[in-house]
mmCIF file of the C-alpha atoms, coordinates in Angstrom:
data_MODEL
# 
_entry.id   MODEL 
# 
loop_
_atom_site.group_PDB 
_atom_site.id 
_atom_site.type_symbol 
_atom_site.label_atom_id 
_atom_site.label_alt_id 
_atom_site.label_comp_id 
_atom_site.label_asym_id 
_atom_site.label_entity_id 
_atom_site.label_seq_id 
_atom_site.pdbx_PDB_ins_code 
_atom_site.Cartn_x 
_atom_site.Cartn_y 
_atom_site.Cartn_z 
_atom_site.occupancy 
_atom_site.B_iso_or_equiv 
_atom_site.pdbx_formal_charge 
_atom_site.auth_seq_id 
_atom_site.auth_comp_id 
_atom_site.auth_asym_id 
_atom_site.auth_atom_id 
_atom_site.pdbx_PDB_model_num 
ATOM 1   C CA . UNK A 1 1   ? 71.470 271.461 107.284 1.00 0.00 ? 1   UNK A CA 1 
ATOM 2   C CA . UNK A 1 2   ? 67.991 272.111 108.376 1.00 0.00 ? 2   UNK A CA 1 
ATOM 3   C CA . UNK A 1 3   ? 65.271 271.573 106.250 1.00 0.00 ? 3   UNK A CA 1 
ATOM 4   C CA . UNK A 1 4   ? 63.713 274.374 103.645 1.00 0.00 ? 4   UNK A CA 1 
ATOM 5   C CA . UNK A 1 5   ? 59.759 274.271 103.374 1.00 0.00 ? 5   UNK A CA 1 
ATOM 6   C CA . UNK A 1 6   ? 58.081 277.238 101.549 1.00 0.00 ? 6   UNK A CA 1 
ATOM 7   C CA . UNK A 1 7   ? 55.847 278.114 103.647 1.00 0.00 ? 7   UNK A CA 1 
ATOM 8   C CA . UNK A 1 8   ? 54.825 281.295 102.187 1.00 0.00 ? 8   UNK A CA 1 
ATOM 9   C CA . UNK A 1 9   ? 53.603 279.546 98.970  1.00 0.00 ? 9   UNK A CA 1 
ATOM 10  C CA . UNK A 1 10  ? 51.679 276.538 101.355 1.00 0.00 ? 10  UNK A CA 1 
ATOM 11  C CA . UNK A 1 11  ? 49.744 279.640 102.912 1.00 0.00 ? 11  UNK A CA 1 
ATOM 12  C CA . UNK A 1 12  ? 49.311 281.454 99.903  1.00 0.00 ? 12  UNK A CA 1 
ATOM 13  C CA . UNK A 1 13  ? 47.082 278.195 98.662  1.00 0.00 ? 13  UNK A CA 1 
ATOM 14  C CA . UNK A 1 14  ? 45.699 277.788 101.447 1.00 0.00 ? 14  UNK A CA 1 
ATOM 15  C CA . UNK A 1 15  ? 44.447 281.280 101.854 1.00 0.00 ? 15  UNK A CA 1 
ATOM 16  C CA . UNK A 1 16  ? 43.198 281.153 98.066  1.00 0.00 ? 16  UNK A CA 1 
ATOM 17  C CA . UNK A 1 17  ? 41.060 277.935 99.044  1.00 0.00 ? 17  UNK A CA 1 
ATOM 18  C CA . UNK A 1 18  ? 39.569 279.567 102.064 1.00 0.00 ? 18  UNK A CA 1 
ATOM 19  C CA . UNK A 1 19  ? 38.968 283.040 99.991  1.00 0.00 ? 19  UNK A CA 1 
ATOM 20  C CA . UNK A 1 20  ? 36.960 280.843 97.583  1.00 0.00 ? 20  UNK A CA 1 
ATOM 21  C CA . UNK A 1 21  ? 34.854 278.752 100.584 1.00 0.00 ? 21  UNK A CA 1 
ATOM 22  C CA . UNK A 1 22  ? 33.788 281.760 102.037 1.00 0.00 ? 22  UNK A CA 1 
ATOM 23  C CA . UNK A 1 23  ? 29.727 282.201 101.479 1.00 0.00 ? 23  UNK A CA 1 
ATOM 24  C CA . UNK A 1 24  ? 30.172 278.242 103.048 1.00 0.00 ? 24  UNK A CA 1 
ATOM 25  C CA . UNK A 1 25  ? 28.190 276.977 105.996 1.00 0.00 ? 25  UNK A CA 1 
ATOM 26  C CA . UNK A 1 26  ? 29.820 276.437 109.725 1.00 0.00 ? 26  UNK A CA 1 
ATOM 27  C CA . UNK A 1 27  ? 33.037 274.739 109.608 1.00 0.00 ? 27  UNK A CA 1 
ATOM 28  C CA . UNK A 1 28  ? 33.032 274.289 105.366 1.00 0.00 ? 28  UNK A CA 1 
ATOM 29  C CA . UNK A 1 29  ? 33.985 278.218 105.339 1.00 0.00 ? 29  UNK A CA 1 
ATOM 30  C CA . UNK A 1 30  ? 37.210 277.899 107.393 1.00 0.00 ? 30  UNK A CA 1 
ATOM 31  C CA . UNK A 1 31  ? 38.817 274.233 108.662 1.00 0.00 ? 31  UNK A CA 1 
ATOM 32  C CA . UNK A 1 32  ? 41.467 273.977 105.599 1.00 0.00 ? 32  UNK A CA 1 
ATOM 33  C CA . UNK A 1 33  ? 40.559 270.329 105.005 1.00 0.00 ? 33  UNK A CA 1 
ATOM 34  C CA . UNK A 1 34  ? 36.846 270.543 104.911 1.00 0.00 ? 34  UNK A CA 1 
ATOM 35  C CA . UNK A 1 35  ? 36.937 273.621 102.777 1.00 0.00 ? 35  UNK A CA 1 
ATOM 36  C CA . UNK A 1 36  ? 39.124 272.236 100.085 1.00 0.00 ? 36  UNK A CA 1 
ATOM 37  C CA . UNK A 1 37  ? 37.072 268.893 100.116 1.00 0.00 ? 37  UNK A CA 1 
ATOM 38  C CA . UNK A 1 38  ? 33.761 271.167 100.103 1.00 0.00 ? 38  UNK A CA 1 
ATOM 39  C CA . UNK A 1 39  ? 35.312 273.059 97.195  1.00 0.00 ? 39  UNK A CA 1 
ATOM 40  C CA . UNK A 1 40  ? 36.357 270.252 95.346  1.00 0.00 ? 40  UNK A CA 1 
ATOM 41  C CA . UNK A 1 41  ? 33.268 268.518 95.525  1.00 0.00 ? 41  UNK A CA 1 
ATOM 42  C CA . UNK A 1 42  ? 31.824 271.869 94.213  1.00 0.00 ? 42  UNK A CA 1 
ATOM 43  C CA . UNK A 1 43  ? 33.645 272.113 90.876  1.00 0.00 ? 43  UNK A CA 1 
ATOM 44  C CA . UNK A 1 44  ? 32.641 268.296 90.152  1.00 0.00 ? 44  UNK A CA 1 
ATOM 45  C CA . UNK A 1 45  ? 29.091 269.814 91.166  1.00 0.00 ? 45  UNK A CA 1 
ATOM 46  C CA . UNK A 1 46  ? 30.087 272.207 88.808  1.00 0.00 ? 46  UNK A CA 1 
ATOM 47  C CA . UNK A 1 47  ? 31.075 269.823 85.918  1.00 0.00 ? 47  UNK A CA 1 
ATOM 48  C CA . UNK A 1 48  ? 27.885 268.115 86.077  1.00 0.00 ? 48  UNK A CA 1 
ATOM 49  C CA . UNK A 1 49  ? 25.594 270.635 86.275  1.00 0.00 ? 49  UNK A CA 1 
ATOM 50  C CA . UNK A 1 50  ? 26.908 272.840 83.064  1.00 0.00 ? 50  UNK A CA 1 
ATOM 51  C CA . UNK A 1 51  ? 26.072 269.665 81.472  1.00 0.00 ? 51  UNK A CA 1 
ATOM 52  C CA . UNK A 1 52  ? 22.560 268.980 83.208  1.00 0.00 ? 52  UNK A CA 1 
ATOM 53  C CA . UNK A 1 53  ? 21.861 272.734 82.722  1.00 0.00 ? 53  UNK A CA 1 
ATOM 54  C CA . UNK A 1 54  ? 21.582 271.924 78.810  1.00 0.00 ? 54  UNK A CA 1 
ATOM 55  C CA . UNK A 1 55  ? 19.253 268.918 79.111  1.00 0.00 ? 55  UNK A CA 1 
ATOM 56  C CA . UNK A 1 56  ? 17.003 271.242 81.897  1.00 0.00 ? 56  UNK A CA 1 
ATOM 57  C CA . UNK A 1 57  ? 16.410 274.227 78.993  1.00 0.00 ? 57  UNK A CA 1 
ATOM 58  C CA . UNK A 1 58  ? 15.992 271.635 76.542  1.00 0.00 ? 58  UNK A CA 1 
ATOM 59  C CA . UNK A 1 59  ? 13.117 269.753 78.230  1.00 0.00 ? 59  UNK A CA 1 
ATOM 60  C CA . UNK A 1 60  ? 11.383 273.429 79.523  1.00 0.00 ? 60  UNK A CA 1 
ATOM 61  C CA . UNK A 1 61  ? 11.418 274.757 75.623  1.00 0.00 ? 61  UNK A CA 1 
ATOM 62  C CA . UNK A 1 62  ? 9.846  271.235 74.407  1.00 0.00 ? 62  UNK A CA 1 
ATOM 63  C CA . UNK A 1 63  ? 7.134  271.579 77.586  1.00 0.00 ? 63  UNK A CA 1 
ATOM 64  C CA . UNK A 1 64  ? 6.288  275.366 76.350  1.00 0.00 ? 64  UNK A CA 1 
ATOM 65  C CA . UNK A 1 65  ? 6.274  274.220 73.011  1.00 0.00 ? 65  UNK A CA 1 
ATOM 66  C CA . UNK A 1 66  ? 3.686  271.157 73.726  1.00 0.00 ? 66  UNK A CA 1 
ATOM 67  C CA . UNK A 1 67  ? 1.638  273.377 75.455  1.00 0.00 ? 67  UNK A CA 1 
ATOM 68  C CA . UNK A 1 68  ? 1.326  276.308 72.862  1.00 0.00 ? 68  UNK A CA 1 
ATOM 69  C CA . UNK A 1 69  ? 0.993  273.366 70.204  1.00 0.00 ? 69  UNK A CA 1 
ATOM 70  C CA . UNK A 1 70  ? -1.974 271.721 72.156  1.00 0.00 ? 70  UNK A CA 1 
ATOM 71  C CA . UNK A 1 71  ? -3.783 274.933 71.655  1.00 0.00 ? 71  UNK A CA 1 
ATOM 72  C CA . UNK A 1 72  ? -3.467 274.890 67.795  1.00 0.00 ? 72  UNK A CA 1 
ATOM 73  C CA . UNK A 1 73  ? -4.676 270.657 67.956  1.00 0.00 ? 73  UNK A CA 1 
ATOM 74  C CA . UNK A 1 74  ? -1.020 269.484 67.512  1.00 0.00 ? 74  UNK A CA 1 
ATOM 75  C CA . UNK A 1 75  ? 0.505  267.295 69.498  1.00 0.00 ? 75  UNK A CA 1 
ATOM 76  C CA . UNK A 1 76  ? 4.377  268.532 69.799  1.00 0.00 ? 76  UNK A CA 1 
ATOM 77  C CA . UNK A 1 77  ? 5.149  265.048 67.988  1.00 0.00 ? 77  UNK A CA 1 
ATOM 78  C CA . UNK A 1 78  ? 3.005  266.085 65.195  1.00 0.00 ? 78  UNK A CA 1 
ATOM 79  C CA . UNK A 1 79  ? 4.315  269.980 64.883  1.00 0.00 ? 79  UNK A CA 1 
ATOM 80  C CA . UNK A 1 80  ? 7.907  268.786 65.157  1.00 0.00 ? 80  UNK A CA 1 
ATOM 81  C CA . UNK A 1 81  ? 6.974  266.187 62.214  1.00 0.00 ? 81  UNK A CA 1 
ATOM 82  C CA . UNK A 1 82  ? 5.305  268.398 60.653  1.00 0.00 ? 82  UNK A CA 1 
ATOM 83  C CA . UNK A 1 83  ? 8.308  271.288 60.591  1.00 0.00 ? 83  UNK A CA 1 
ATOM 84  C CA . UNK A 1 84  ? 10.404 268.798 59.939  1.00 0.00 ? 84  UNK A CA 1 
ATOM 85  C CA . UNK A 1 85  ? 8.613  267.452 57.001  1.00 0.00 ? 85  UNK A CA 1 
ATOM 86  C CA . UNK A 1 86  ? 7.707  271.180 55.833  1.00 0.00 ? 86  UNK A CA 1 
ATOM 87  C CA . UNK A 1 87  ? 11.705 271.716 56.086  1.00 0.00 ? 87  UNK A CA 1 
ATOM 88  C CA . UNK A 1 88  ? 11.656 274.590 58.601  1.00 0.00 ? 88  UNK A CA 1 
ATOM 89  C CA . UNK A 1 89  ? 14.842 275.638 59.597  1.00 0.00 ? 89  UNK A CA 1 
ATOM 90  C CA . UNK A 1 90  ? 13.889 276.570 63.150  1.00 0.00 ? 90  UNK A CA 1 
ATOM 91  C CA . UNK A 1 91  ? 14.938 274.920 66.357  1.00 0.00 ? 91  UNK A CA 1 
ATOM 92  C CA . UNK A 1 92  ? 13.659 274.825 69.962  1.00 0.00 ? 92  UNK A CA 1 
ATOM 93  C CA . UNK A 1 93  ? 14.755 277.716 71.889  1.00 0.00 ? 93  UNK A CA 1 
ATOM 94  C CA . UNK A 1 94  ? 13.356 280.119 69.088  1.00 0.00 ? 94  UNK A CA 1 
ATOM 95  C CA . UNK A 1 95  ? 10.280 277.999 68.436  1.00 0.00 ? 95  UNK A CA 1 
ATOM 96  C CA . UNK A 1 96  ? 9.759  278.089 72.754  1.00 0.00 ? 96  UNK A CA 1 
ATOM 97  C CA . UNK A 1 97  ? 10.431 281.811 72.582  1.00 0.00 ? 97  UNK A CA 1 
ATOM 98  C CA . UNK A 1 98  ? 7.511  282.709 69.812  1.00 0.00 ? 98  UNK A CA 1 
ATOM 99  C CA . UNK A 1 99  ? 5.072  280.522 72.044  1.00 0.00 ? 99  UNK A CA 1 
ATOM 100 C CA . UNK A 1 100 ? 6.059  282.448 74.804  1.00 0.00 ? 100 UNK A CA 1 
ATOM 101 C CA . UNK A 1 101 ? 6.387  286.020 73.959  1.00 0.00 ? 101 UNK A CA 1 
ATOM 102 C CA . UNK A 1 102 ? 4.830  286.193 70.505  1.00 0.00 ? 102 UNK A CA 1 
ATOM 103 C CA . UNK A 1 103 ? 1.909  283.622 70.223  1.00 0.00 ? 103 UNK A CA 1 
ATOM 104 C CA . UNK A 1 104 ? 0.463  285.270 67.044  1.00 0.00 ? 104 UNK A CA 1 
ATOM 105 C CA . UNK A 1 105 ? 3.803  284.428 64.964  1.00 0.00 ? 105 UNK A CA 1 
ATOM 106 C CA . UNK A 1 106 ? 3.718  280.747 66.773  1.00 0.00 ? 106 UNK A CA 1 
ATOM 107 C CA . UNK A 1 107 ? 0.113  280.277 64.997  1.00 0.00 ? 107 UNK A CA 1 
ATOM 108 C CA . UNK A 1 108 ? 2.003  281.771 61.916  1.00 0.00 ? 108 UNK A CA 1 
ATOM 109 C CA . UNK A 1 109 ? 4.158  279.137 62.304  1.00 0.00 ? 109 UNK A CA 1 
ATOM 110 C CA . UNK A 1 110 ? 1.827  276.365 62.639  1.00 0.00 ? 110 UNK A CA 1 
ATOM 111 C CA . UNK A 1 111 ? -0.485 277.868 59.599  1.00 0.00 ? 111 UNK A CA 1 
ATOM 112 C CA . UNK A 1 112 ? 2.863  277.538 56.903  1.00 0.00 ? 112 UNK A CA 1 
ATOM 113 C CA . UNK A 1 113 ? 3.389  274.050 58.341  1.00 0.00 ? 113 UNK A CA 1 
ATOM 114 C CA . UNK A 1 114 ? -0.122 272.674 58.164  1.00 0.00 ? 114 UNK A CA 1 
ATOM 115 C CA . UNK A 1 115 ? -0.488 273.437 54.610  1.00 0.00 ? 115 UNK A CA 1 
# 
């Protein structure tokens, strides 16, 4: 009895891989094994980055929020000891956003915690 391979469903994932590869450069976009190593590599790329993404925001909000601090004679050591301390319920993003976009409630902010 001959053998029965379904090769409709082998084509089918390979054609999925390849839709997926296709923005890829020279032979990554369309030789089956180096686009589905390229896109596997990608999704550990992936994996990683979601996670480096985090740390990235986190160490641009504490930059802006040295920088807007420096201007009011704080270190951001002090004004996050100070907040802290004062028991302001108010965390990085928001605090990087009002010395960004709204520097008068920032100094606000540092008033009610030097007191």
């Amino acid at each position: 009895m001959p053998r029965s391979v379904n090769h409709v469903a082998s084509r089918a994932k390979r054609k999925k891989i390849l839709k997926l590869t296709r923005g890829y450069y020279g032979s990554r976009r369309n030789v089956w094994t180096v686009a589905k190593n390229t896109w596997e590599k990608g999704l550990t790329y992936a994996y990683r980055d979601r996670k480096q993404k985090k740390r990235n925001f986190r160490a641009l909000w504490i930059q802006r929020i040295n920088a807007a601090a420096r201007n009011e004679g704080l270190s951001y050591s002090q004004l996050m000891g100070l907040i802290h301390a004062a028991g302001i319920e108010i965390n990085r993003k928001v605090l990087a956003e009002l010395a960004m976009n709204s520097p008068e409630a920032f100094k606000a902010v540092v008033a009610q915690v030097k007191k």
